[in-house]
N, C-alpha and C positions, 0 to 999 in steps of 0.2 A: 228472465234472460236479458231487458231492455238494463237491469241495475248491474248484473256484471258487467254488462259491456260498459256502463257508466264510471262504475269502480274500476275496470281497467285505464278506463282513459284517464281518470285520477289519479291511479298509484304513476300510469305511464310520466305523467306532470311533475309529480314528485318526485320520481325519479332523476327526472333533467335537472330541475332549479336545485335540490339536494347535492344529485350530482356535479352541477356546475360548482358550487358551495366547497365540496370537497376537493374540486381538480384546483380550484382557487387557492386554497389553504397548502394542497401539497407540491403549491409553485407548477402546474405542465400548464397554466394558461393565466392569465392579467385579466384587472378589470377592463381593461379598457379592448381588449381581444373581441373579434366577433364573436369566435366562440363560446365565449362566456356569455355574451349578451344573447346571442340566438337560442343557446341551450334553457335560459332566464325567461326568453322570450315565449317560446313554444311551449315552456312547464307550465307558466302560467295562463297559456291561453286553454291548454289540456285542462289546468284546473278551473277555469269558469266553467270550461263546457258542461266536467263533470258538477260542478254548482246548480248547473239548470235543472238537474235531477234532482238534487238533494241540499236544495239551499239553505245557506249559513249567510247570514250577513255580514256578520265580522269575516269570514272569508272572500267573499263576495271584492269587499273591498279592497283587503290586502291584494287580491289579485289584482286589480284594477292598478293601484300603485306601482304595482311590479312592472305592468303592461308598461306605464308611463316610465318607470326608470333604465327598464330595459331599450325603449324606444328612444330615449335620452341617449343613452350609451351607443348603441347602433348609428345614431345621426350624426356624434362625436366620431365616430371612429371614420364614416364615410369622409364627415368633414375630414377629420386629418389625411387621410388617406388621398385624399384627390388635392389636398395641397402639398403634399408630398411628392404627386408624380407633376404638378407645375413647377416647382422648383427643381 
């Protein structure tokens, strides 16, 4: 019972970053969108979780990446956005 709930939370992960990936390609959101970046965000943090069950290294890390470029993009957009409503 404890690995479905694991592999749900996985496929759940995959679905967001996947999903973010394809709303990107069919133009309804930008990289630079929070959208994009929270949807990036929460996939990958779904897929460490489910890592802790069923670790992969090479996964492991790429998630870790993601976390970092997603966190990147989130801190950009904040940045623009609050220099925006100063001007």
């Amino acid at each position: 019972m404890i690995a479905l709930l694991f592999d749900i939370i996985g496929m759940t992960g995959t679905f967001l970053v996947v999903g973010s990936f394809f709303l990107l390609q069919l133009g309804k959101t930008t990289p630079t969108s929070l959208t994009y970046n929270m949807m990036n965000l929460t996939g990958a943090i779904l897929l460490l979780i489910s890592l802790c069950y069923n670790f992969n290294l090479a996964s492991f890390v790429i998630e870790i990446f993601w976390i970092a470029a997603s966190l990147i993009g989130l801190y950009k957009y904040i940045k623009n956005r609050s220099a925006l409503a100063t001007s």
